[in-house]
N, C-alpha and C positions, 0 to 999 in steps of 0.2 A: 416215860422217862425222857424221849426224844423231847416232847413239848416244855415239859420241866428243864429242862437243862438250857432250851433255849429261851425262856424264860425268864433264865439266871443270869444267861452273857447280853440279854438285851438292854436292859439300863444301863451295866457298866460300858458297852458299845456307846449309846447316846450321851453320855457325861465325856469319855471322850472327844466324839466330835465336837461338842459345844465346846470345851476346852480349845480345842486346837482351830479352828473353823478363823477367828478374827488373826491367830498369828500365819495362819497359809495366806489369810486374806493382805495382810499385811506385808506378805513376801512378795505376792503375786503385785501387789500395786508398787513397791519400791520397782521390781522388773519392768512392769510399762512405764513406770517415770523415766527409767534408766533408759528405756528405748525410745520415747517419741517424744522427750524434751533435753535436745545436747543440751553439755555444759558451756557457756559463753566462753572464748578464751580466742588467745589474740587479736585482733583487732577488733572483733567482737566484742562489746561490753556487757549488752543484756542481748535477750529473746522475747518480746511480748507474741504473746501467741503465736508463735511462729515465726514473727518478724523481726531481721536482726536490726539490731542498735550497734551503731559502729563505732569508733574513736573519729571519723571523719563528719560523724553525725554531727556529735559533742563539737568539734570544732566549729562547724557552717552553725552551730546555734552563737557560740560565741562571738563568731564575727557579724553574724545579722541582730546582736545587741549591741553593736556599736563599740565604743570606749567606755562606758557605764557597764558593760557586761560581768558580769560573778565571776570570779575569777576559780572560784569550786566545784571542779567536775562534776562532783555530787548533783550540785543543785541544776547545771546545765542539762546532766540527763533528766533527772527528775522533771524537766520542760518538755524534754525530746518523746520522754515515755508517755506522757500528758499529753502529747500532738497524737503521739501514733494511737493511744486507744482511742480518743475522741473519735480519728479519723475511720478507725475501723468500725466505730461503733456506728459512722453516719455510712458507712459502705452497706451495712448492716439494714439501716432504714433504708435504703435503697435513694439515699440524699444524693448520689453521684449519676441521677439518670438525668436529672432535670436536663430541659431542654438547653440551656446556656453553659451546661458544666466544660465541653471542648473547649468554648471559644475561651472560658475563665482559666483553664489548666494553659493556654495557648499564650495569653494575656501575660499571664504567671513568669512564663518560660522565656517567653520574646521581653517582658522587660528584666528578668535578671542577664541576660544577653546581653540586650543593649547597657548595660551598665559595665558589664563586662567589657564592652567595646568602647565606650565614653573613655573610660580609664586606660585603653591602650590607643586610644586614637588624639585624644585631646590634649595637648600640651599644657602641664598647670603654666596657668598665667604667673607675672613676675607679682609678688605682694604689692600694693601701693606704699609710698613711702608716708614719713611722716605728714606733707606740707599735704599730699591728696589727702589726707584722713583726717587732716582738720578742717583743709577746705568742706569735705564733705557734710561734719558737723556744723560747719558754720553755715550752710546752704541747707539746711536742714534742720532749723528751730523745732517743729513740731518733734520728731526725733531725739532731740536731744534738751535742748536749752528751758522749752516750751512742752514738754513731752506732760501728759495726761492721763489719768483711767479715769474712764467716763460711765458711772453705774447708771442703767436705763432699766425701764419696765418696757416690757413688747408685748404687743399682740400682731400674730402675723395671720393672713389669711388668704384664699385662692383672686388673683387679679381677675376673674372672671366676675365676681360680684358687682353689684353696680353700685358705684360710689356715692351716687347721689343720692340711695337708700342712707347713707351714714352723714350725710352734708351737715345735720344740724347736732349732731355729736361732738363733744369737744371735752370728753374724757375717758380714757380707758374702760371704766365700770360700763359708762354708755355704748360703749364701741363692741364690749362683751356683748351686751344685753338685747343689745340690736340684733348680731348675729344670729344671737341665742332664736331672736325670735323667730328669724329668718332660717333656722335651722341650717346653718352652713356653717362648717367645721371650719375651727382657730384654733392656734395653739400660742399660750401666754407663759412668760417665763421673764425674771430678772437676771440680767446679765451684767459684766464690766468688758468694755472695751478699751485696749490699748491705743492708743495715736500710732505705735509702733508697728500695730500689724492692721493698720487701716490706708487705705487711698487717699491721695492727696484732697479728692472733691470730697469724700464723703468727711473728713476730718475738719471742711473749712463751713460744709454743712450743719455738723454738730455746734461748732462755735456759736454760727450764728442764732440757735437756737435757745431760747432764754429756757431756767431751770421751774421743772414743772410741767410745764405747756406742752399738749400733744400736736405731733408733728406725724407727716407720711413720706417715708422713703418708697418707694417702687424699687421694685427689682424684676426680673423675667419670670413670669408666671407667680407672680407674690406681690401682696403690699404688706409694710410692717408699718405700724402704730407704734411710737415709740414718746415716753416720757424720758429725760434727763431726771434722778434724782439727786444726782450728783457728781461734784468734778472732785476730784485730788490730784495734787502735781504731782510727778517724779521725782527725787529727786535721785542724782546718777553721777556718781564721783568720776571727777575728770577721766581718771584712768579705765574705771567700767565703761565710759563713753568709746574711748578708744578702741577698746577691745569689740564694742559693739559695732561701731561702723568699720570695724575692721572685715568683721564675717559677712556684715551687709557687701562692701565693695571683692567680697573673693566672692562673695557666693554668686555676684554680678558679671565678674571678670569668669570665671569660669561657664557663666551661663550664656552668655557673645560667646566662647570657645565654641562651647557647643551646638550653638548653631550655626558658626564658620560651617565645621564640619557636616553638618546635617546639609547643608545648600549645594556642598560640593558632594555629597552621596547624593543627595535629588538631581543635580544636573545630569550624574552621567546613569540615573536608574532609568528602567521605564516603567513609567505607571499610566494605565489606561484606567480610566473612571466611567463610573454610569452617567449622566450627562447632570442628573438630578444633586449627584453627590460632588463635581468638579470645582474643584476654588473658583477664586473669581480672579480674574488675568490680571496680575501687577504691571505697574508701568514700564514701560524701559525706561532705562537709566539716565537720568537728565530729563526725561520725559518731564512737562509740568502738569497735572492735574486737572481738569477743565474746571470752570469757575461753576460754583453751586448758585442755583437760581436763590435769591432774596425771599425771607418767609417775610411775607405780609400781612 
């Protein structure tokens, strides 16, 4: 009777449990939600894994986009939430051991600092007036009057190569194909360059250069191979001019500011150097320059 009877109450036992088993389980998980994830609130926006997101967050994203910045919370944290998991996820790969990370977190710190200090140490300079901002344009054809994009083919490659392996080359394809055979890495690419974000020498370099015809700039630890395929002018309405070399001359007048100030922090700092890493001793002042012997 005993075994029969409990026989009877043991499936309606197990259809219980199975009933109820996912809504205890469902209680028990709403409880640790409720205990090891607070709800966000005041100055607190969100929580990613632990980490909070502030309203001070949201702001320093907005102000290190500049004046183009979103002006919708939403979309600024949506950035900030975007930093922090990346970040945690490279904490995660253990990306924060490398040998360089100090001095980069250091790099980091010390230049929003000095920015910090630029801005209360540096007097904004006076605007220049009309008559400097035409002079400017007028002293400054390629700039303005004269101004250029200049579409080029390149091929760049390591300055250790010897050049006289490529002497009888006198086009791109060939300049490839040498390399190729020489098995020494280049990297080729079409590009346009502005007059505007170029060097006076290298600007009067291109000119002289007829359209087609390969040419060689050097640079430090590089040569490029480069073809002209072509020129087009600018053109840039008086008023765009204006405004142009208006940001060219503050962006000028502020950068003399700052290094006024940088000379007068060097003078009264002390810095001790390795002897290897020490600048090279400027002249005093009025000093003349000794005269450079004649290349013959």
């Amino acid at each position: 009777m005993y075994e029969h009877n409990a026989r009877a109450v043991h499936p309606g036992a197990m259809r219980i449990g199975r009933r109820a088993t996912p809504v205890l389980s469902a209680i028990l998980g709403l409880m640790l939600i409720d205990c090891s994830a607070p709800t966000p609130k005041g100055q607190v926006v969100a929580i990613v894994n632990g980490q909070e997101v502030t309203v001070q967050d949201i702001k320093s994203e907005a102000s290190a986009e500049g004046p183009k910045r979103s002006s919708d919370p939403k979309v600024l944290l949506h950035r900030v939430i975007a930093r922090v998991l990346f970040a945690q996820e490279a904490r995660k790969m253990g990306l924060d051991h490398y040998t360089g990370y100090p001095a980069d977190v250091n790099r980091i710190n010390q230049t929003l600092l000095a920015q910090k200090a630029v801005s209360n140490l540096v007097k904004a300079p006076a605007p220049p007036t009309e008559a400097e901002i035409q002079s400017f344009i007028d002293q400054n054809p390629n700039l303005f009057k004269n101004r250029m994009l200049i579409s080029v083919d390149e091929i760049s490659f390591d300055s250790s190569i010897d050049m006289n392996l490529l002497q009888s080359e006198t086009t791109l394809p060939g300049i490839a194909a040498r390399l190729k055979s020489l098995d020494a890495p280049f990297q080729q690419q079409s590009l346009t360059l502005d007059y505007a974000d170029l060097p006076p020498q290298l600007i009067e370099r291109l000119k002289a250069e007829p359209l087609g015809k390969m040419f060689y700039i050097r640079a430090p630890g590089r040569v490029q191979a480069l073809v002209i395929t072509q020129t087009t002018p600018v053109q840039t309405p008086a008023l765009e001019q204006k405004k142009f070399a208006l940001n060219i001359l503050s962006e000028r007048s502020a950068q003399k500011a700052s290094e006024a100030v940088l000379q007068q922090l060097e003078a009264k700092a002390h810095i001790a150097y390795q002897p290897t890493f020490a600048p090279s001793a400027k002249p005093a002042p009025g000093a003349q320059a000794p005269a450079q012997p004649a290349k013959g």
